[in-house]
N, C-alpha and C positions, 0 to 999 in steps of 0.2 A: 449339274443338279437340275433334276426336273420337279415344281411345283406341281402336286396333284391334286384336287379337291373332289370329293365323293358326293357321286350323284345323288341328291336332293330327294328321291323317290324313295333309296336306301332309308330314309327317315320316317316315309309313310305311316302313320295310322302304331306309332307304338305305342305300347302299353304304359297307360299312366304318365303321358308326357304330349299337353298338347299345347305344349307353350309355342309362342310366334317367335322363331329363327330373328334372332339381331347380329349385323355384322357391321366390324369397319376394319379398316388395313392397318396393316402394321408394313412401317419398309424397316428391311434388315438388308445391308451389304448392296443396295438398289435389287432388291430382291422384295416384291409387293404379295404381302400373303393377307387374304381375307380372314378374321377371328368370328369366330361363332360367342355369343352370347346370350346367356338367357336375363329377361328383366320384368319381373313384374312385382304387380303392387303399385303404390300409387310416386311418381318420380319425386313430389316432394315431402314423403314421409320422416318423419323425426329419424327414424333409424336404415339401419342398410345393411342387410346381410350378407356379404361376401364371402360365397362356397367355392370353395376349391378345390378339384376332384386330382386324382392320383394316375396310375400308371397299374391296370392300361385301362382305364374306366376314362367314361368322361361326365357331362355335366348331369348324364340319365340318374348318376350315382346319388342326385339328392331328389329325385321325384318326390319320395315318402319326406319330405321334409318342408318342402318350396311351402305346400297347400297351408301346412301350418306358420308359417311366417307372414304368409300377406294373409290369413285369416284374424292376425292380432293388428292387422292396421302396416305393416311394415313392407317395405322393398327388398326385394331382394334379385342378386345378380350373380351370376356363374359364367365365368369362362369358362370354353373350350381351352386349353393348353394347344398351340400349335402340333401338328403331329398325333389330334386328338380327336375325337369327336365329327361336328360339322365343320371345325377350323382348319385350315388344306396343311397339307404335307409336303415334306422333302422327300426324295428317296435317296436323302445324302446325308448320314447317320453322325457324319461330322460337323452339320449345321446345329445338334444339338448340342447345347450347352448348358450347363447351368447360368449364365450368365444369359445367352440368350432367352431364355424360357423366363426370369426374373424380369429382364428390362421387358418383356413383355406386358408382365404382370403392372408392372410401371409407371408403364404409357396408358396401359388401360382404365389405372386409378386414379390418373390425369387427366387425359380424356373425359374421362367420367364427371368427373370434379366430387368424388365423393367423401363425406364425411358420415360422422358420427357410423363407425363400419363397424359392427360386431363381424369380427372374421373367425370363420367354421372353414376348418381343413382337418384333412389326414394325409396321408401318404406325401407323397411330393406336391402335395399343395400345403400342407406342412414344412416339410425339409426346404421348401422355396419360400414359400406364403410368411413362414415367422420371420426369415429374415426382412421385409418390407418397412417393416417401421425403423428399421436403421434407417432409411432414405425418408420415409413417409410417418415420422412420429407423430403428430400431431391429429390424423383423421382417424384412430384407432380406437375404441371404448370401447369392446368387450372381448373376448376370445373362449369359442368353444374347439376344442384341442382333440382328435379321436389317433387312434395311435398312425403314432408321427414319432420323428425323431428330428434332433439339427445333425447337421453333418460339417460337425466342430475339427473331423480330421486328428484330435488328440487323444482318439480312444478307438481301440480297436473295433472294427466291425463286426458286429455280433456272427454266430454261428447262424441264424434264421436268414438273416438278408444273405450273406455268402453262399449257401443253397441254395435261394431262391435268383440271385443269379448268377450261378451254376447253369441251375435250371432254364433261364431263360437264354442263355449263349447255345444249349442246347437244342431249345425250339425257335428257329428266327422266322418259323411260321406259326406263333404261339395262338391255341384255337382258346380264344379269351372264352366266347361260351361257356365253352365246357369247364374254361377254371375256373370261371363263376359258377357255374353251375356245382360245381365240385366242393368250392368253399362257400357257399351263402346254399346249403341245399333245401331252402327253402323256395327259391326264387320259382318261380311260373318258367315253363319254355317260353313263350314270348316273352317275359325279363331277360330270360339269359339272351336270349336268338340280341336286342335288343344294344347287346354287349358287342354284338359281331359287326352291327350295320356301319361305323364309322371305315370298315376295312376291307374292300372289297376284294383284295390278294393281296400278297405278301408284299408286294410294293409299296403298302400304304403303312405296315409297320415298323418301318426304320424309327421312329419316336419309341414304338414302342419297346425295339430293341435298346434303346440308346438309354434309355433312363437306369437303369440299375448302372449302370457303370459309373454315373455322373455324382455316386454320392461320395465323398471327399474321404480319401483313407490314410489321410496323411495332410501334416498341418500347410504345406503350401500347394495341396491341393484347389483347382478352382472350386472358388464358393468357401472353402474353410473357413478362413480369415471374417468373412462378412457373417458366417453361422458362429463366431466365436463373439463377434461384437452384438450379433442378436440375441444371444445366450446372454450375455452382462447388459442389454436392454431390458431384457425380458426381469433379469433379475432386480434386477439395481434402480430400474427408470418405470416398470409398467405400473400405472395407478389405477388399470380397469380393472372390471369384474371378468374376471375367469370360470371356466368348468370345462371338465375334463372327463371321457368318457374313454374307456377301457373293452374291446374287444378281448374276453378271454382268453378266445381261442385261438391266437392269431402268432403264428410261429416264428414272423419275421419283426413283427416292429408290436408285439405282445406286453405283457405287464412289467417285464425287469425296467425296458428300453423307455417305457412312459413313466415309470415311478421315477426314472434318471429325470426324464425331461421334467418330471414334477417340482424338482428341488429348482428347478431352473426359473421357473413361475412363479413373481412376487405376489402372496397371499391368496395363492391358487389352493380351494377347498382340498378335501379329500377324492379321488375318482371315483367318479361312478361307476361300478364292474358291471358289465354285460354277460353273464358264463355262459350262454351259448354262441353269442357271436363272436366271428373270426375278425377279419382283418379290413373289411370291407364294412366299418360299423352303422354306415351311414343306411343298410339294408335293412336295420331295426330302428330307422329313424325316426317316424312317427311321434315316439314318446321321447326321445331325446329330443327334438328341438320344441315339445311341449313343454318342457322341464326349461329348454332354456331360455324361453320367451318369461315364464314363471321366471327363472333365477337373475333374469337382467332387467 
């Protein structure tokens, strides 16, 4: 297994993202990998917002969002996911796990030492990110939810995620660009190019190959078990304020799969529908995390 980290220049000068690079180690297996983080706002703020980006975006995914959170007084912080971003890579597809990728998540919120966390996910910062308060119940008080799923393993995998990866076993040179570009056809060329910079060739996306595979399709699949206990959390045990925001047009993890997660969420409002955005909601994020600094 070779550890790879993407040169620092690839980061140069992008569009709407001039936040200061933070890192610390994470060891796995005596295996020492650098995590990228973004942090800003003021370190001892009341609140703290922890963004979670998905597959195969990374933390660029909440630009349109950040300016609005420390403009209300607040912190906030986003991992890199290893295999992501400025955070280094394997180019050994079997180091990815859901397990792995979680206790990540873990260490960092330990590390960290943080509380009172409004947590904003989608994608697999969802399907990973809600399980957390199973280990970490206590630092959690609010949740904004954008389509995400848990991967409970007791319900068949929807028809949108099983094409999309189809899809991706197909391209294991997947030109992210252009699928940004393709599904957010809004985005600027320097947003999308933006999308590319974490991946300098195909050796640096074995993460990105590896996630669609890791969601759990069967009950003793890894991670089921802990997304079924996060599901009767989420239900049974969460007292914060929730909101939930709905990318129309989004084929794989779209409105059926977030109205499921909805029943799942103790006194989680009605969703807010986006009808022109896809799947990537956080690209019209501007007024949703306007709405959720207002609603929390």
């Amino acid at each position: 297994m070779n550890i790879l980290r993407t040169p620092d220049d690839r980061f140069n000068d992008l569009k709407d993202f001039p936040y200061k690079p933070n890192y610390f180690d994470y060891i796995h297996s005596e295996h020492s990998f650098r995590v990228h983080y973004v942090d800003e706002g003021p370190a001892d703020a009341d609140v703290t917002w922890l963004c979670l980006h998905g597959q195969p975006t990374w933390s660029y995914l909440y630009r349109k969002m950040i300016p609005v959170f420390v403009k209300a007084g607040h912190r906030v912080v986003a991992p890199d996911f290893i295999g992501f971003g400025r955070s280094d890579k394997s180019d050994d597809e079997a180091l990815y796990t859901f397990d792995f990728h979680r206790e990540m998540l873990l260490f960092f919120l330990r590390r960290m030492k943080l509380q009172k966390v409004r947590l904003v996910c989608q994608d697999w910062g969802g399907i990973i990110g809600l399980t957390l308060p199973v280990s970490e119940p206590e630092i959690f008080s609010a949740l904004l939810v954008m389509n995400t799923t848990l991967g409970t393993g007791d319900k068949p995998l929807g028809e949108g995620f099983l094409a999309w990866r189809d899809f991706v076993r197909s391209k294991p040179d997947l030109n992210i660009s252009r699928l940004m570009k393709r599904t957010v056809d809004c985005l600027s060329d320097d947003e999308s190019i933006a999308y590319d910079a974490p991946f300098p060739d195909i050796t640096y996306k074995a993460g990105v190959r590896r996630f669609p595979e890791l969601l759990p399709d069967n009950v003793n699949a890894p991670g089921a078990l802990l997304s079924r206990q996060a599901r009767t959390w989420w239900k049974t045990r969460w007292q914060g304020q929730s909101a939930m925001v709905i990318g129309m047009q989004d084929p794989v993890l779209g409105p059926k799969i977030m109205n499921e997660l909805l029943s799942s969420i103790n006194n989680c409002p009605t969703p807010i529908e986006i009808p022109n955005a896809g799947h990537f909601v956080q690209e019209w994020g501007e007024p949703i995390a306007r709405m959720a600094v207002e609603a929390f």
